[in-house]
C-alpha positions as CSV (number, residue, x, y, z in Angstrom):
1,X,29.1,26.9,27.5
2,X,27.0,25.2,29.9
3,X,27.1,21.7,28.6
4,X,31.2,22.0,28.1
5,X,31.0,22.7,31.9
6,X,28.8,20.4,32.5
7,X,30.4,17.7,30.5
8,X,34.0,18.3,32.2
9,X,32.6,18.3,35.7
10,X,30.1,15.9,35.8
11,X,31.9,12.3,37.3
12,X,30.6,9.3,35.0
13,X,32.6,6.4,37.3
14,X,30.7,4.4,39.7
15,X,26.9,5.8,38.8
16,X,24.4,3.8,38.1
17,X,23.3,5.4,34.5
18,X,27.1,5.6,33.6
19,X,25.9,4.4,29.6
20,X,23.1,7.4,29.3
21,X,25.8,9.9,30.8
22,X,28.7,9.0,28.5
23,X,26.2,9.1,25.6
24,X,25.1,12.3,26.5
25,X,28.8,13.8,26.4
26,X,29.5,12.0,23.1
27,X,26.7,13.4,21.7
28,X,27.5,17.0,23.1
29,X,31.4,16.4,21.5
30,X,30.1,15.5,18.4
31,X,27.7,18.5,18.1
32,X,30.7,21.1,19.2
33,X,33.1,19.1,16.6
34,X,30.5,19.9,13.6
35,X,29.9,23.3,15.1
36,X,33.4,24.1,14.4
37,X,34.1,22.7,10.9
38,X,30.8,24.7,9.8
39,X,32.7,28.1,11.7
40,X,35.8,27.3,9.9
41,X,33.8,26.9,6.4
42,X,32.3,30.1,6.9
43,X,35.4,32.0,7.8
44,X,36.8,30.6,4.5
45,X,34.1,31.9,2.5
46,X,34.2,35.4,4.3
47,X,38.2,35.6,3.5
48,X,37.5,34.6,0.0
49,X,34.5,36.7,-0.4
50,X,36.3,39.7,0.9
51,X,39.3,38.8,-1.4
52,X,36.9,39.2,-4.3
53,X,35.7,42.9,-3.4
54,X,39.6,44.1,-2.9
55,X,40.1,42.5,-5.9
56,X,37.4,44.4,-7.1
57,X,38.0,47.6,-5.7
58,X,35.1,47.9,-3.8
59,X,36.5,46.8,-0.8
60,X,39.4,47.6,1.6
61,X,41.7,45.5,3.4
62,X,40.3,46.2,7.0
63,X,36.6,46.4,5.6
64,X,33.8,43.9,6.7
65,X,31.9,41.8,4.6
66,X,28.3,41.9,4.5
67,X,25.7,40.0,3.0
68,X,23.6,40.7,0.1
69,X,20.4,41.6,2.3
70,X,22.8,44.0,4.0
71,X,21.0,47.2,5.1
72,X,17.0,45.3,5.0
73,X,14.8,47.4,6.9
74,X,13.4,45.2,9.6
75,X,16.4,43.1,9.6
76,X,17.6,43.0,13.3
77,X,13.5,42.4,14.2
78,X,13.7,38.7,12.6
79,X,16.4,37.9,15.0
């Protein structure tokens, strides 16, 4: 969130390390890009996954999916 605010706000014209800025921002763009084709790919798996356990009848339509290592003691401690 920072470095979108950053990026929009900062002004690139007329400074003196104009190259190093716009590389900085183009980096940044390309890092939110890949961020978001990896979200999408996991929300595809999550539908499909939670397709499977409907199908299944293990699973309702307004349930979540979990992982396999859903429920580990000492899960929330890793993070």
């Amino acid at each position: 969130m920072i470095m979108a605010v950053v990026s929009l706000t900062w002004e690139i014209k007329g400074q003196p390390n104009c190259a190093q800025k716009q590389r900085g921002v183009q980096l940044f763009l390309q890092w939110a890009m890949m961020q978001g084709v990896a979200m999408l790919l996991q929300n595809r798996y999550q539908r499909q996954r939670l397709y499977t356990r409907i199908a299944l009848g293990k699973a309702k339509r307004m349930d979540v999916v979990w992982g396999e290592t859903a429920g580990v003691d000492g899960q929330l401690w890793l993070l």
